[in-house]
C-alpha positions as CSV (number, residue, x, y, z in Angstrom):
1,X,103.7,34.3,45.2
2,X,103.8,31.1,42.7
3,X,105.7,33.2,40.2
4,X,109.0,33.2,42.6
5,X,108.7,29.9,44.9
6,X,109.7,27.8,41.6
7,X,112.8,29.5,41.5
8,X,113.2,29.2,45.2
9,X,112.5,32.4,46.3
10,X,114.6,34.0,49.0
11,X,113.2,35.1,52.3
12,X,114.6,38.4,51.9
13,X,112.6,39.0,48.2
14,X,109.5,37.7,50.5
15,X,110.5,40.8,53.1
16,X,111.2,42.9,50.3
17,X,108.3,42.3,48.1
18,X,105.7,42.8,51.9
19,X,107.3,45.8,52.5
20,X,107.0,47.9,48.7
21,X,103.5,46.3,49.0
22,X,102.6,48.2,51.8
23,X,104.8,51.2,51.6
24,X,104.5,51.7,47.8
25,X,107.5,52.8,45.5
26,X,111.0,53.3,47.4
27,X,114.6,53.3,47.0
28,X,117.2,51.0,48.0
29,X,118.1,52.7,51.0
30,X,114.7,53.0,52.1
31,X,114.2,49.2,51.6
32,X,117.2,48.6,53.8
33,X,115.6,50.9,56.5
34,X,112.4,48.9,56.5
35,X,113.7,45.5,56.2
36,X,116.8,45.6,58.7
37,X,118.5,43.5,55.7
38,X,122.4,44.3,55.1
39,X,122.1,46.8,51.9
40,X,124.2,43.8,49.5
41,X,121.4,41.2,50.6
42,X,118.7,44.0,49.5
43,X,120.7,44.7,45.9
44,X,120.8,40.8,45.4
45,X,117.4,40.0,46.1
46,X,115.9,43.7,44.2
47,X,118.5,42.2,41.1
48,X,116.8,39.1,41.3
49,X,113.0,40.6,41.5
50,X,113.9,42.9,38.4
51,X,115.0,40.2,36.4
52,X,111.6,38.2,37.1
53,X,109.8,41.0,36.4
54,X,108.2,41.4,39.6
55,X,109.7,44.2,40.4
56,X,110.2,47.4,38.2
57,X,112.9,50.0,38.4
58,X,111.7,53.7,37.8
59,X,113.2,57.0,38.0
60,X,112.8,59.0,40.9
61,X,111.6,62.5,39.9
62,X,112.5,64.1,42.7
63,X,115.3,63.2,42.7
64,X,116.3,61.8,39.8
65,X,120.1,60.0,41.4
66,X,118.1,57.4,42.7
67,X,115.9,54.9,41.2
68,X,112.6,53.7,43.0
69,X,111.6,50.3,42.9
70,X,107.9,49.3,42.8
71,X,105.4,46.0,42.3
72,X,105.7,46.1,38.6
73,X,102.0,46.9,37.8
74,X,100.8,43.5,36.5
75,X,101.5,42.1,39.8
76,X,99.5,45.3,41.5
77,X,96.4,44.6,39.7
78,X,96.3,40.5,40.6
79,X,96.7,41.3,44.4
């Protein structure tokens, strides 16, 4: 995880980032379900991911009220 640790990446994007890798896409509120994090620590750290690029926003189509958040796919195809 190079790309993050020079920014001083926060545990929770660590916890975050483990937990779309092995779950694949998910909302918010499924994040915070997984990770036991307070749902302002998950918005912080996804807001943080997003804006590094690391993680990508995408609509639900489903549902599409909610947004899913997944590895963006460059990072997928170096794991």
């Amino acid at each position: 995880m190079k790309w993050f640790r020079s920014h001083k990446e926060p545990p929770s994007a660590s916890k975050i980032i483990r937990v779309i890798e092995n779950n694949g896409p998910m909302t918010s509120k499924d994040i915070v379900e997984n990770t036991n994090l307070a749902p302002r620590t998950v918005r912080y750290a996804l807001k943080r991911l997003v804006a590094e690029g690391v993680v990508a926003r995408v609509p639900n189509l489903t549902d599409l009220r909610q947004t899913l958040f997944m590895l963006h796919v460059e990072r997928r195809l170096n794991r």
